[in-house]
Residue frames relative to the residue before (quaternion, step in Angstrom):
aa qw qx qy qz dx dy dz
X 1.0000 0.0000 0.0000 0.0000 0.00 0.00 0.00
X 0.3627 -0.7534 0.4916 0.2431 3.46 -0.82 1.10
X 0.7642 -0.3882 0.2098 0.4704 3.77 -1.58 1.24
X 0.6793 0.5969 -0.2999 0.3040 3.60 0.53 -1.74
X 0.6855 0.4421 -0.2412 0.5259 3.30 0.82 -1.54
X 0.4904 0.6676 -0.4741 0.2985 3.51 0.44 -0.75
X 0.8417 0.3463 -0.1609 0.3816 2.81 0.32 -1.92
X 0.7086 0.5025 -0.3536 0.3469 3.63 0.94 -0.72
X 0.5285 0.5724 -0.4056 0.4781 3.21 1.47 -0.16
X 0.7143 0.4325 -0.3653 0.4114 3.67 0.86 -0.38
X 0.3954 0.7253 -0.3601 0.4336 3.74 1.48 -0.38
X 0.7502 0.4143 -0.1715 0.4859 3.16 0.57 -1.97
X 0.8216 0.3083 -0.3098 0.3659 3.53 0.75 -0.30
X 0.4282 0.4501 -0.5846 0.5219 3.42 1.34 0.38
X 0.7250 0.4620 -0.4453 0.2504 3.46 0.04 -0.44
X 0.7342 0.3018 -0.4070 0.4518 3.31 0.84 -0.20
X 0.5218 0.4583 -0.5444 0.4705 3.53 0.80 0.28
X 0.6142 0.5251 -0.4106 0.4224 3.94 0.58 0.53
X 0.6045 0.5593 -0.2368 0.5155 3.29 1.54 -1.30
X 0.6767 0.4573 -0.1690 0.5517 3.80 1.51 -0.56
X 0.6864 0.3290 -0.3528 0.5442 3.26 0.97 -0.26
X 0.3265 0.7388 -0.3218 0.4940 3.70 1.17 -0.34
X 0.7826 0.3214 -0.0875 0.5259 3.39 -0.13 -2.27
X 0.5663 0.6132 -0.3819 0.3969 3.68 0.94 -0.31
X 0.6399 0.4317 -0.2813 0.5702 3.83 0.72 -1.52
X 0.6761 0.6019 -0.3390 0.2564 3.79 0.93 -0.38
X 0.5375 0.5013 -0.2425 0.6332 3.12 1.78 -1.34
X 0.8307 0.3874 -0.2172 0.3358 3.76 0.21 -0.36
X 0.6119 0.1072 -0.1606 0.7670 3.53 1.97 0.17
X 0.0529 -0.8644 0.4999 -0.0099 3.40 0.27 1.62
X 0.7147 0.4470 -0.1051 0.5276 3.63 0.83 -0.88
X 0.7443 0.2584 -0.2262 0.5728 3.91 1.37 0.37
X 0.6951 -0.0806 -0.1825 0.6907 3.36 0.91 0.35
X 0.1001 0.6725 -0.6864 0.2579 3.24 -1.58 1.72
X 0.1467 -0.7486 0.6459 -0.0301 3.45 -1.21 0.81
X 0.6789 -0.5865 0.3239 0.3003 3.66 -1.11 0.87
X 0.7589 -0.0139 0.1658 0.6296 3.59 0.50 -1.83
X 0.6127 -0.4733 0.4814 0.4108 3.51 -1.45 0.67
X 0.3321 0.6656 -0.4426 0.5008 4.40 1.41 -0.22
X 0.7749 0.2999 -0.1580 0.5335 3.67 0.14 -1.27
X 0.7123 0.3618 -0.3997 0.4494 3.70 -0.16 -0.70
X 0.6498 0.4069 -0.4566 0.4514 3.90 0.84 -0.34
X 0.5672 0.4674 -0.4271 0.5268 3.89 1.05 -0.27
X 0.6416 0.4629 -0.3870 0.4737 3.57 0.15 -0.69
X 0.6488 0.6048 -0.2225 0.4047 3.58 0.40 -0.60
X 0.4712 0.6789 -0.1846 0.5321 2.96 1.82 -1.49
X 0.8055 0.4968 0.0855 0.3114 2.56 -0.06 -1.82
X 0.6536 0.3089 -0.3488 0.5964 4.07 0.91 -0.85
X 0.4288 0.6825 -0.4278 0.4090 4.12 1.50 -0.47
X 0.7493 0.4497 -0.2128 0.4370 3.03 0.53 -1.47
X 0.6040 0.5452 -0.2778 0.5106 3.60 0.89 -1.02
X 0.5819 0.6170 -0.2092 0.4868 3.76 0.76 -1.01
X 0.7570 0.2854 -0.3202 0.4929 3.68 0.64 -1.29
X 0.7584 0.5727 -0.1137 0.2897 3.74 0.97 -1.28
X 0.7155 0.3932 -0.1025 0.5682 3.32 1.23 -1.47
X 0.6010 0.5816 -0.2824 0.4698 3.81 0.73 -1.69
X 0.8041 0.1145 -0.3488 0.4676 4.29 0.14 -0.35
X 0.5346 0.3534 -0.6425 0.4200 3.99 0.44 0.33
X 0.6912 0.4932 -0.4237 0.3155 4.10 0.49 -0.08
X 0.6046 0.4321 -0.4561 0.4896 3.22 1.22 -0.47
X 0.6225 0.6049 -0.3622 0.3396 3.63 0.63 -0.48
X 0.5541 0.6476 -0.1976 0.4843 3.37 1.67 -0.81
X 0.8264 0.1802 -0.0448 0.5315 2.98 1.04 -1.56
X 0.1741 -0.8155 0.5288 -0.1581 3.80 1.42 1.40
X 0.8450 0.2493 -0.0901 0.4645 3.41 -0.22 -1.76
X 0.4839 0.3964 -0.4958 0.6025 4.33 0.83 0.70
X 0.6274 0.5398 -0.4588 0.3233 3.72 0.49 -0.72
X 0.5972 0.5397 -0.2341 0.5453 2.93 0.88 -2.04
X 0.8016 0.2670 -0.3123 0.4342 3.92 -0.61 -0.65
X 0.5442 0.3070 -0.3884 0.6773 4.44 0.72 0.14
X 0.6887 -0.4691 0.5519 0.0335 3.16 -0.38 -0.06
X 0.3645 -0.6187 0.4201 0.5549 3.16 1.58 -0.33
X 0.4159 0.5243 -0.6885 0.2793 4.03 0.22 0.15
X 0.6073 0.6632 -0.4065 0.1614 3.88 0.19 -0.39
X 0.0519 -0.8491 0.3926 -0.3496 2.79 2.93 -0.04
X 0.8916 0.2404 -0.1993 0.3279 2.89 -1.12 -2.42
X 0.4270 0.7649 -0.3844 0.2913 3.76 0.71 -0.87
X 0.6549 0.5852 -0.0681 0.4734 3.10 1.11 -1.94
X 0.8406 0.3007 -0.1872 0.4098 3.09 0.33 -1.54
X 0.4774 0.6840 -0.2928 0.4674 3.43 1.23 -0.51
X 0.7678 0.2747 -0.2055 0.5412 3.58 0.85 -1.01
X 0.3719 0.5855 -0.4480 0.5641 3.83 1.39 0.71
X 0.6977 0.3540 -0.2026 0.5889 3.64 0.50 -1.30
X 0.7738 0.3863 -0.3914 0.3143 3.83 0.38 0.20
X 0.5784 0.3859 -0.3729 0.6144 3.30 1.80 0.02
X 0.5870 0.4668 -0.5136 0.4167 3.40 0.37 -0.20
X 0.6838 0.4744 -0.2811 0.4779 3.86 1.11 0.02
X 0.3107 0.7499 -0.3156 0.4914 3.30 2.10 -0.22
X 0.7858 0.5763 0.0959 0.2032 2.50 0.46 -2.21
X 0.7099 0.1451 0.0437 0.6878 3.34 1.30 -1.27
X 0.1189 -0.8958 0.4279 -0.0168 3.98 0.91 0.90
X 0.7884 0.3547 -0.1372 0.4835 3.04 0.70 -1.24
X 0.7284 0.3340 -0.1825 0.5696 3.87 0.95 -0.49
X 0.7636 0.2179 -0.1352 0.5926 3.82 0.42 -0.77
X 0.1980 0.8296 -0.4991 -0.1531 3.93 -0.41 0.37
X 0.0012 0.8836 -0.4166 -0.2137 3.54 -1.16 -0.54
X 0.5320 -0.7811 0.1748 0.2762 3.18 0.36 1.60
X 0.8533 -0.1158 0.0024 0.5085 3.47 0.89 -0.74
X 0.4770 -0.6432 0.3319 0.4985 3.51 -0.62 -0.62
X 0.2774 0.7317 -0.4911 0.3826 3.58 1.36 0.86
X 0.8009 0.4675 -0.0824 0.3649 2.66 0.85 -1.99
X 0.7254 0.3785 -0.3209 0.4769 3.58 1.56 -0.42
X 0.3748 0.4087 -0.5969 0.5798 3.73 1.07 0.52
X 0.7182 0.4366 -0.4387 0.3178 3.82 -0.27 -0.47
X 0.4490 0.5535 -0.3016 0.6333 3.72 1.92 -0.73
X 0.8329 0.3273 -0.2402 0.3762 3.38 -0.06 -0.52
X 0.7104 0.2544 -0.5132 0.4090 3.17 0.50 0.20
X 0.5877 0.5793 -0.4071 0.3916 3.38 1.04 -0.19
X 0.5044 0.4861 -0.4407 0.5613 3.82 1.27 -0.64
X 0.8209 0.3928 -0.2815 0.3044 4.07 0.47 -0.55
X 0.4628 0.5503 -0.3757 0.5846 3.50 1.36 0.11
X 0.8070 0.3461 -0.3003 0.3725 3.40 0.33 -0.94
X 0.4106 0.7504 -0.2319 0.4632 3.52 1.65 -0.61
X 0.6571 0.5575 -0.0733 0.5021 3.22 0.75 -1.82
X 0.6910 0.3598 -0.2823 0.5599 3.61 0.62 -1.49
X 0.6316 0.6032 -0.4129 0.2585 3.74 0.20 -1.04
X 0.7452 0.3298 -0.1394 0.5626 3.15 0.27 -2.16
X 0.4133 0.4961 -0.5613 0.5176 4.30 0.52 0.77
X 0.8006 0.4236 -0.2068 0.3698 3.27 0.31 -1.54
X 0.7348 0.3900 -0.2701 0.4847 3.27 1.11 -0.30
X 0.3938 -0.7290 0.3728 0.4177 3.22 1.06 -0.09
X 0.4071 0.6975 -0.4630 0.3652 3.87 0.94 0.44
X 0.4287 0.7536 -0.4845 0.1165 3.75 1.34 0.13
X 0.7013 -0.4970 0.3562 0.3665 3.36 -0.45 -0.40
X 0.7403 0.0097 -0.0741 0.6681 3.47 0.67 -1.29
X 0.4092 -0.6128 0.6759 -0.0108 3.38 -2.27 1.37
X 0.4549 -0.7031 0.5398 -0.0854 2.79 -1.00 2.04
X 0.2611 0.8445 -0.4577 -0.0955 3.23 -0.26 0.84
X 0.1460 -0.7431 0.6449 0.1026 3.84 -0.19 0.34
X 0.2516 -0.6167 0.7224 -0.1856 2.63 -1.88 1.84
X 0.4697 -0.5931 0.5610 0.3360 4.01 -1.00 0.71
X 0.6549 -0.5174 0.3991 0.3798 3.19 -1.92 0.55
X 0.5580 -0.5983 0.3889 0.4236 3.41 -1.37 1.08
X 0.4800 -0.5690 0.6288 0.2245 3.46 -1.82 0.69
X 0.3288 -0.7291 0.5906 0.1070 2.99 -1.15 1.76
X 0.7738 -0.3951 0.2210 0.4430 3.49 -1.95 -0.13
X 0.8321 0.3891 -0.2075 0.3363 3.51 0.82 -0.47
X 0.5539 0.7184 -0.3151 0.2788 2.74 2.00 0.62
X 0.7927 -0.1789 0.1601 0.5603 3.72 -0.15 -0.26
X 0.6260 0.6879 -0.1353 0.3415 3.30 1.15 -1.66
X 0.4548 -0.6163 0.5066 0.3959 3.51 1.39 -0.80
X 0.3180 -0.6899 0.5903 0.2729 3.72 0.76 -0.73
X 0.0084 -0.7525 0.6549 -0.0684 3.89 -0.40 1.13
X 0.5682 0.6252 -0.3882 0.3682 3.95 1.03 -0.06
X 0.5561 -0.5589 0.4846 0.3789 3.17 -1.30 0.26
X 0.5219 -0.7253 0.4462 -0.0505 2.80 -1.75 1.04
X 0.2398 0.7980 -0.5495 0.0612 3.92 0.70 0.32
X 0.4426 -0.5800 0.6839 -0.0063 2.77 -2.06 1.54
X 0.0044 -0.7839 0.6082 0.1250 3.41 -1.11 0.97
């Protein structure tokens, strides 16, 4: 598969592993975040993506010195106040009642996210594991250094 396709093939599938993790924080906070037609929640999605790639790293950069001191949990903070303008934004079709309710969206839109793009193997960072290093007398020949006492 050529580079191009690669990547759009991985777009199209973060996005619908958002549009699902999304429709998830919905089925589980029905009455505080809700959207009209599966039309909107795939724009909104669109759209908190887009907000995610563009807006989400001049804020994390802003907010650097909250990261550093949470631990990086200020993350959800972030992403939470993404899922509340992107409800700002689209009022009448996509909503989200407060900003309780989108830290409570957000961490649920990130757990399930997280599990997905694992499960699919679209995650981000690759695990690799390698056997224990081969000493001097092992097969390997021994390439290490050598001290005489």
């Amino acid at each position: 598969m050529q580079p191009g396709n690669k990547r759009l093939m991985r777009f199209l599938l973060s996005w619908i592993i958002n549009t699902l993790a999304v429709a998830l924080a919905v089925l589980i906070l029905p009455k505080h975040i809700t959207y009209d037609t599966w039309g909107h929640l795939v724009f909104a999605t669109l759209l908190l993506g887009i907000l995610n790639a563009f807006v989400r790293p001049i804020l994390m950069l802003i907010a650097l010195p909250l990261l550093i001191f949470t631990l990086g949990l200020f993350t959800l903070v972030i992403n939470a106040l993404l899922l509340y303008f992107v409800g700002t934004l689209m009022t009448p079709y996509f909503t989200v009642d407060s900003f309780r309710f989108a830290f409570v969206g957000a961490i649920i839109i990130s757990i399930v996210s997280i599990s997905l793009n694992v499960l699919t193997g679209n995650a981000r960072v690759n695990v690799q594991r390698r056997g224990p290093p081969k000493g001097p007398g092992g097969p390997g020949g021994g390439s290490g250094p050598v001290i005489d006492v």
